[in-house]
Structure formats: structure tokens, C-alpha cells
N, C-alpha and C positions, 0 to 999 in steps of 0.2 A: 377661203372658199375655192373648190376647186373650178380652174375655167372650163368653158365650153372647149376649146379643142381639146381641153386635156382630157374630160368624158368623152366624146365622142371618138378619140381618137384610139382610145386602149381600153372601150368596157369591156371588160372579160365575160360573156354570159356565163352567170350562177356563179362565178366565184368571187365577186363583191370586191375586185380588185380593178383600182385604177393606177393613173400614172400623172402625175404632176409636172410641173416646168420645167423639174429639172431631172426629168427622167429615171426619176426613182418612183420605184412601187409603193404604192399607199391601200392597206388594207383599211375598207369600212363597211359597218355590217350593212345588209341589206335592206333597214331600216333608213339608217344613214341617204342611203343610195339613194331612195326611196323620195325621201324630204328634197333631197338638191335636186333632185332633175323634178319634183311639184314646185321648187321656191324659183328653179332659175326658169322652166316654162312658164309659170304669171309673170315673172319679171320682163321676159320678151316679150307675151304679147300683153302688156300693158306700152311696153314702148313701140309696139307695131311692127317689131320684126319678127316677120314672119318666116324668114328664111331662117334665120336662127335658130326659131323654134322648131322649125322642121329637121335644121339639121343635128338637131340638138336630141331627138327623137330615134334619130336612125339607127343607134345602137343599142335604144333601151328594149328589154324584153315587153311582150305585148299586156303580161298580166300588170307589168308595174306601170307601163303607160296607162290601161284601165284605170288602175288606181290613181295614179296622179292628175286624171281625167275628173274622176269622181270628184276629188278635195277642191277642184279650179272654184271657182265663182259660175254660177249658169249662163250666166252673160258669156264666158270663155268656155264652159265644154265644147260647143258643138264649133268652135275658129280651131279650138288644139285639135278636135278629131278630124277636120278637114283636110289636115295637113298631113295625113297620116296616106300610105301607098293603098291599092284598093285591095292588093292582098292583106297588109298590115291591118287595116281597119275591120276585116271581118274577122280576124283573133282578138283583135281589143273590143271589138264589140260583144264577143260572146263571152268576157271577161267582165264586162262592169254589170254592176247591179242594174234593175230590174228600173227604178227609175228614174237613172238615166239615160238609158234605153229608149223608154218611152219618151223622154224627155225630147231625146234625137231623133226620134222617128218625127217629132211634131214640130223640126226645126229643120228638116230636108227636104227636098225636092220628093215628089215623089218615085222617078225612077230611080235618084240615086240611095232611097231605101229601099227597093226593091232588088238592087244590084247588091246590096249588105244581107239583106233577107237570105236572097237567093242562095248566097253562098255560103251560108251558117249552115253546122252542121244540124241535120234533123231533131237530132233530141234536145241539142242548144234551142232551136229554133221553135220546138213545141214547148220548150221550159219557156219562152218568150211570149208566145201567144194565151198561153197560159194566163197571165199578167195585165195584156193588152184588153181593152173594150172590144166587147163580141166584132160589133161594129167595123173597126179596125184589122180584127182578124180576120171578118169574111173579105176583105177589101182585099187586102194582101195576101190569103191566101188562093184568091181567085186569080192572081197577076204573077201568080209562082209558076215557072217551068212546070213540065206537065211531072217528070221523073222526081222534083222534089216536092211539089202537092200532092203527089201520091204518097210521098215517105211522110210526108207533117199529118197528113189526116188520118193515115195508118196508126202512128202513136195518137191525136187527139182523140182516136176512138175507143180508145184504151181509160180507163179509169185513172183518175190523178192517183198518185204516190202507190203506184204497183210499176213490177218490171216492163211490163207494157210498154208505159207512158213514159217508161226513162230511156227505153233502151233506144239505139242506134242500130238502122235495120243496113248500114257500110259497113260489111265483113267478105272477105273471101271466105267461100266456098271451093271444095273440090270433090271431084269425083275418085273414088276408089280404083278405077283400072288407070288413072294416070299414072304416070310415072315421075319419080323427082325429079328429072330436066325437064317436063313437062309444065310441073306444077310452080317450078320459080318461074319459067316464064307469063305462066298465068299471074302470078303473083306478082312479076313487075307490070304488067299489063295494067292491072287493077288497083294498087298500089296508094297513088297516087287519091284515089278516088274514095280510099276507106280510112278508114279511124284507125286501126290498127293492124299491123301480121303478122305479130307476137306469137297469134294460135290463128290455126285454120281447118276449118269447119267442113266435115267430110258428110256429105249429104249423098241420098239413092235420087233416080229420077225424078223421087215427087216430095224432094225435100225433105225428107225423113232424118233426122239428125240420127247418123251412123258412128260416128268416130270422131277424134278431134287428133291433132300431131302441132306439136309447138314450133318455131321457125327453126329453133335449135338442132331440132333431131331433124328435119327435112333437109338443112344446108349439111350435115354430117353424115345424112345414106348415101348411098348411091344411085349415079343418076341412073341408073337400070332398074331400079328398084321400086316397087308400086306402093300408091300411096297404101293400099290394102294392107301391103306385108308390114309398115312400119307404123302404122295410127294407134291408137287408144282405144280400143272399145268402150271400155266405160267410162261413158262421159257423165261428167254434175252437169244439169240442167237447172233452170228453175222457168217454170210457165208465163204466159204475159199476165195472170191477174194474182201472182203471188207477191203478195206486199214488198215495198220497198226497204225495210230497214230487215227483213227475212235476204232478201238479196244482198246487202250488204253485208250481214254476218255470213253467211255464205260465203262470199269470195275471200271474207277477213278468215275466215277457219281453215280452206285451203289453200290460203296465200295467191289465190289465181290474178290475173293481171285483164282480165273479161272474163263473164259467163255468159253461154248461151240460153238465148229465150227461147222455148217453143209453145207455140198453141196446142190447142186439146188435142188433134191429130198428130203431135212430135212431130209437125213441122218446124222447123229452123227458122224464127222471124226474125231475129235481130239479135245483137248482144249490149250488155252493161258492161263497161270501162270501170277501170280504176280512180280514173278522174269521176265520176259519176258517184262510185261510191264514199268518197269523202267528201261532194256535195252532203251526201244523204246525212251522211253523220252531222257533219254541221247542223245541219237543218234539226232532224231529230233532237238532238243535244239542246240546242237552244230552244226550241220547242218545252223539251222538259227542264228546263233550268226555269223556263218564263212560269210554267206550270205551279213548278214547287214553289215559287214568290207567291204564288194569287195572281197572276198575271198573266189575260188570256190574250195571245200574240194575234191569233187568227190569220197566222201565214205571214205577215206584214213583215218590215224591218219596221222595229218597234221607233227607235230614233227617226224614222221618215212618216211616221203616221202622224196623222192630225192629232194635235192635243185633246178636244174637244174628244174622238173616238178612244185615243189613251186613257181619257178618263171611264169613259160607258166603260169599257171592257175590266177595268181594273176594280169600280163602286161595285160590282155583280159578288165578287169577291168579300171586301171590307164590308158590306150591307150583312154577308150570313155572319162574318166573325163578330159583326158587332152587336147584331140580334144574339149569338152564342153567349156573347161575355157580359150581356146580361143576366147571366147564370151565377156568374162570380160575383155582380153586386145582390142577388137576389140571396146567396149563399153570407155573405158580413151581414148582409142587411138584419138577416134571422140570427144573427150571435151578438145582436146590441147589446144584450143584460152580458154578457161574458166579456165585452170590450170594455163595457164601464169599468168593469172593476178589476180587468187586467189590461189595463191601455197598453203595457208594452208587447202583447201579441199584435194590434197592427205595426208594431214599426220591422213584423219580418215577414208580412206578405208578398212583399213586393220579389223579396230574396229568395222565396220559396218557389212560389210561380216563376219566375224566370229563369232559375235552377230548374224545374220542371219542364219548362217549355225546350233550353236546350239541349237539353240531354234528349228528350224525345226529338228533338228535327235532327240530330245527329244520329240516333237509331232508323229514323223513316228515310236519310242520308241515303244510308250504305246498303240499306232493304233496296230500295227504288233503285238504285245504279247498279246492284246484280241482277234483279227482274230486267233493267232495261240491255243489259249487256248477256245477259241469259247461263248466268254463271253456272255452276252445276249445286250449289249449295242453293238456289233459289226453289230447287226442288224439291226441298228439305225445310217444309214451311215452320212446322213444330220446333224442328232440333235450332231451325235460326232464330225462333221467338224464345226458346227457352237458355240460349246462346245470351243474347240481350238480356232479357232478364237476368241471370247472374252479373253480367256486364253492369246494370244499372246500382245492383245489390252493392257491389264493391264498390260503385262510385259513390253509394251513397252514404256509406260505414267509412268511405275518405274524407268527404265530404262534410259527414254529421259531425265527424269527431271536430274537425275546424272549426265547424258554427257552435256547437256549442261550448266551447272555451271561447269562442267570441263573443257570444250571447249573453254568456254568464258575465264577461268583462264589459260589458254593454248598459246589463240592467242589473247586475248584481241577484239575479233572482235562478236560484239551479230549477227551478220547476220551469219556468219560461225553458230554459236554455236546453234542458232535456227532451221538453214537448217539440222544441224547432230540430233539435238532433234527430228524433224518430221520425218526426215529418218527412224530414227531407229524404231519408233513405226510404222512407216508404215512398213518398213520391219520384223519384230515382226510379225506383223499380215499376212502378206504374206505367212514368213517360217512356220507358224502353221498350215494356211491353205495348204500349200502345203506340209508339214509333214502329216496331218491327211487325205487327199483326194486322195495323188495319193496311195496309198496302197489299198485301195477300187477300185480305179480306175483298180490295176492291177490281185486284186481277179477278178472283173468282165469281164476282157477279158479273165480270165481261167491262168495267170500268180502267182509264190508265190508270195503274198504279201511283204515274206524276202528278193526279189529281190530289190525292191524301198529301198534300204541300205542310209544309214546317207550319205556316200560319194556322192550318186547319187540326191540326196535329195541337199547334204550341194554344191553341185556344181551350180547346179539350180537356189537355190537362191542367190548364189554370182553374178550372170551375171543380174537379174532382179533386184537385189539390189544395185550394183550400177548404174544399170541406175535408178533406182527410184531417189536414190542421186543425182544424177547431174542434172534430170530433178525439183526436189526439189530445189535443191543449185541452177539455175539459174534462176527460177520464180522468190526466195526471191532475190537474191543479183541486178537481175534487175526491183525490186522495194523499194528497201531501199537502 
């Protein structure tokens, strides 16, 4: 294990490199990193040194202190976050989850929450309130600087998950008849104060978003030179009530590093960061991952939700699939006189419907991850269903030819073994059509697409699959 001076004395920030007793370089990944500085902070403060753990802290980045915050015991978050500088603490604080956050909000003083409040940035800070009891929000947001209650209620007045309520109203602004020695000096002035100066924002007296100029091309004119002659006229924009994951493709399409937000007038309110946007995706993404399971998140971290609500939201789910799939007992149930006197047709139900069921959540897969990514084939709703379909056709003529040389060596009987062959490729081609059509189907009535989930999907075709079977199985076995 490596010791405390030998962390604190050589962590490299981002490159996962330390340095050992005997002064040799020791490469580990960030993972690694990660774990020693969670194992050896409980370790100190379970033995009550506090200095240790402080100075044990000093060189670690804010996002992985967050994290090694999170994993402690509750007992210990809020002794590790105390030890933390009052700059340091309000980047570890706008790093951990939501409740732990709350957790520390209900374990401080209250000024010395209001001192962490204060100094979060605005859209960190409305992502937080957000989270919090009304109650708590009106409290603190009532005890906020007057400059930053004005930026928190600015975003809260904005609709959740639009560029509104995400963006960050810290950007420099310039005016057009400045000049480049002008405008760095505005620029260090201000600095300090904004999220970022990557790009800067050329506004007319009444805010009117005019132009944009990157810091790149501002440090490379000359300082004689006005911002007019060298800006961008055409600027991307997106408005404050244009959805959040629209904003995100956005910035991912043009590679931009922020975009500017304006209101209905093209005034210039704020802009979306980079770090912002890979929030969103998380979010989103896991969103429809929970979706396609049967698993309604409701915003939550599923692992910090009550069990008791885990269950409500997840039975809403299994309750319709299992009212569906009595479709499929309802379907054997009507072919008793056909199983009596070929019993070895049920021992390949189970093979067929579940060969059905995957091949369709693999077609509803790759339909739903281009509608959500907004691929240009998503456009192309026919040519992608009829796409699948062939796709399902060949897996099913791969597929049939297997089962029935298994079939036949199974039960010795080639009517059996022919009937499960044409099944399956019939059902094949079903579950892909039915994978790849109904997610289109439920973009079109204004539905997420990640609602048509694998379970909804793989239930589907187990009740049309086997009655395909059995109406297959009794054409053949009452003509051979």
C-alpha cells in the first residue's frame, strides 16, 4: 500500500501517477487511485486523525474526493467534508450526488451552508434545489446574495430539463466597437467570475446575441483590431425552453465547448457547458436503459430509492406483462386435443418463444438507440423495418436448420422437427418486425420510443409465437 506522504507528496493531477519510498514512479489507474485515498480516509478517521485526513486530501482532485465522500459511512461524510478548504469544498460539493448533499445540508450549521450554497455555481445550484424539499429551498434561497438569488430563480423559472434550467447565465459578453486590448482586459476582469472564456459573446446594447469570437482567434488579432472586424456572425443558438437532450446533440454535432441560450426576444440569457452536456447524457441514457427493463426510475438514483417505492414503480410494469402472457396460456390451453397426441410439441415452446422474444429486444435494441441518438437512418422508418425483416428471415433459415436436426435427434419424429424449423423462422421474422415497427409506431403517436422495452416487446411475441406453432404444427402433422 502506498503511504500517505508518498500520495500527497507526488499526485500528478490526471495522470494516475505516484511516487513511492523509494522514489520510483508507480503507474495506477484511476480506479486504483480512487480506492486508496476511500480505504486510507476511513482508516484515519476511524483512528481520529484528523490531520492526516486532511492532509491526505490536499492533493486529491475535487471530483474524486466527491466520490470517496460518497462510499464513507454517514457517520464519516460530513468529519471528511469538514476538513476540506472553503474553496475546495464547494467543487466537492457540486460533485457528489444529490443525497449526499441533502444529507450535508442537514448536518451543518446553517451559515456554513449557506457559505457552500452561496458559492455553487447557479446551474450546480438550481440542479440542487431542484432535489431539495420546497421548504428548504425557500429558506436558502431567501438567505442567497442578492446577485446569486437572482441567477437561481432566473433558471428555477425555467421548465425542468430545457436549456433554461440547465444553463449558466456566468459568460462574458462584449461589445462590437471594443477593441482586442480592450476586450482581454475585460476578460481578465470578469474571469474569475464565469464558468468559462473559451468563447465570448458579442451582444448590441439590448442584449441581442450578434456574434460570437473563440479566445483563440481574440489572443491571435490584433490589439487595434475590433471585436466587429474579427467575430462570427453566424452564431448556433438554442432558446431557454428548447429541450435538454436537443441541446446536447447540438453541441455534440458541432463539437462546441458551450452554447448560447436566448429568450424569445434573442436576448443572450446564459449558456450550456460541456460539462453540462455529459450530465445530460448520463441522465438520458440511464433514463432509457431503466425504460427498456420495465423500470420506471422517476428521476431517482434507483440504488438510493426506497425498496418499498422500487417495487410500486417496477409491479406497474410486470402487472401488464403478466395480464399479456395470459394470452400464451390462453393460446396451449386451446390446443389440448393436439398436445395429447403429440406431447413432444410442448417440450419446444419454451425454445421458440425465447428465440422470439430475443431476436425481437435485439431489433427494438438498435431501432430505439438510433431514434434516441437521431441517426439519419431513423428517418427511414419502412426501409429500417423492412431492413429487420430480412435480418430476422436469415436468422431464422440459421437458426431453423440447427433446431431441426436437433429436433429430429430429440424426438425422432421429422414432422415434429419440420413444424419447430418453419416456426422458428417464421417467428424470427415476426419478432424483428415487431422489434423494429412498434418503436416508430410509438415515436408517432407522440410516446418515448424507450417505452416499447424488450419485456413489452419479448411478451408480444411469445402469445403470437406460439400460436404461429401450433397453427404451423397442425397444418404439417395433419398432412404427413
Amino acid at each position: 500500500m502506498i503511504g500517505l506522504p508518498a500520495l500527497q507528496g507526488v499526485y500528478l493531477r490526471g495522470s494516475g501517477l505516484t511516487e513511492n519510498a523509494d522514489s520510483r514512479l508507480q503507474v495506477i489507474s484511476r480506479k486504483e487511485l480512487r480506492e486508496l485515498v476511500r480505504s486510507q480516509l476511513l482508516m484515519l478517521l476511524e483512528q481520529g486523525n484528523l490531520q492526516g485526513a486532511k492532509a491526505l486530501l490536499v492533493p486529491v482532485q475535487p471530483a474524486d474526493i466527491a466520490e470517496a465522500i460518497e462510499e464513507l459511512p454517514e457517520a464519516k461524510q460530513a468529519i471528511a467534508f469538514r476538513l476540506l478548504s472553503k474553496d475546495e469544498a464547494i467543487e466537492v460539493y457540486e460533485n457528489l450526488n444529490s443525497n449526499v448533499q441533502q444529507s450535508l445540508i442537514e448536518e451543518f450549521k446553517r451559515q456554513e451552508v449557506l457559505d457552500i450554497v452561496d458559492k455553487m455555481s447557479p446551474d450546480d445550484r438550481a440542479r440542487l434545489f431542484d432535489e431539495l424539499p420546497a421548504k428548504v429551498v425557500s429558506r436558502l434561497l431567501g438567505q442567497l446574495s442578492l446577485i446569486e438569488r437572482q441567477a437561481t430563480a432566473l433558471l428555477l423559472g425555467y421548465e425542468a430539463g430545457t436549456a433554461g434550467r440547465i444553463m449558466t447565465p456566468e459568460y462574458v459578453s462584449l461589445k462590437e466597437n471594443l477593441n482586442v486590448f480592450q476586450a482581454l482586459e475585460r476578460i481578465r476582469s470578469l474571469a474569475r467570475f464565469t464558468e468559462t472564456v473559451y468563447y465570448l459573446y458579442v451582444v448590441d446594447i439590448a442584449r441581442h446575441l450578434t456574434g460570437i469570437i473563440s479566445l483563440r482567434d481574440l489572443v491571435t488579432a490584433q490589439p487595434e483590431q475590433t471585436i466587429g472586424e474579427i467575430m462570427t456572425r453566424d452564431v448556433v443558438s438554442v432558446s431557454t425552453d428548447t429541450d435538454q437532450e436537443e441541446v446536447a446533440r447540438t453541441i455534440q454535432r458541432y463539437d462546441f465547448l458551450a452554447m448560447p441560450v436566448v429568450d424569445r426576444e434573442e436576448r443572450l440569457v446564459g449558456i450550456v457547458t460541456v460539462d453540462d452536456v455529459i450530465d445530460i447524457f448520463e441522465e438520458e441514457t440511464t433514463e432509457d436503459i431503466y425504460r427498456m427493463g420495465g423500470v420506471q426510475s422517476g428521476g431517482d438514483d434507483y440504488f438510493q430509492t426506497n425498496l418499498l417505492t422500487v417495487a410500486r414503480r417496477r409491479v406497474v410494469w410486470l402487472l401488464v406483462l403478466l395480464l399479456t402472457n395470459t394470452g400464451t396460456t390462453a393460446v396451449i390451453h386451446s390446443q389440448e386435443d393436439m398436445l395429447k397426441k403429440v406431447v413432444a410439441l410442448s417440450s419446444f415452446i419454451p425454445l421458440l418463444i425465447g428465440t422470439g422474444g430475443n431476436v425481437g429486444a435485439q431489433s427494438s435494441t438498435v431501432v430505439i438507440r438510433s431514434l434516441n441518438v437521431d441517426q439519419p437512418q431513423a428517418n427511414h422508418p419502412l426501409w429500417v423495418i423492412q431492413r429487420e425483416a430480412f435480418a430476422g428471415a436469415i436468422l431464422g433459415v440459421m437458426l431453423g436448420v440447427i433446431v431441426v436436426i436437433w429436433a429430429y435427434f430429440l424426438q425422432g419424429s421429422l414432422a415434429v422437427a419440420i413444424a419447430v424449423g418453419i416456426s422458428l423462422i417464421a417467428i424470427s421474422i415476426l419478432a424483428s418486425v415487431a422489434g423494429s415497427a412498434l418503436p416508430f409506431v410509438f415515436r408517432a403517436i407522440g410516446f418515448d420510443p424507450a417505452l416499447m422495452s424488450a419485456p413489452f416487446i419479448t411478451t408480444a411475441v411469445d402469445v403470437l409465437g406460439v400460436f404461429i406453432y401450433f397453427a404451423v404444427a397442425r397444418f404439417i402433422l395433419t398432412r404427413i
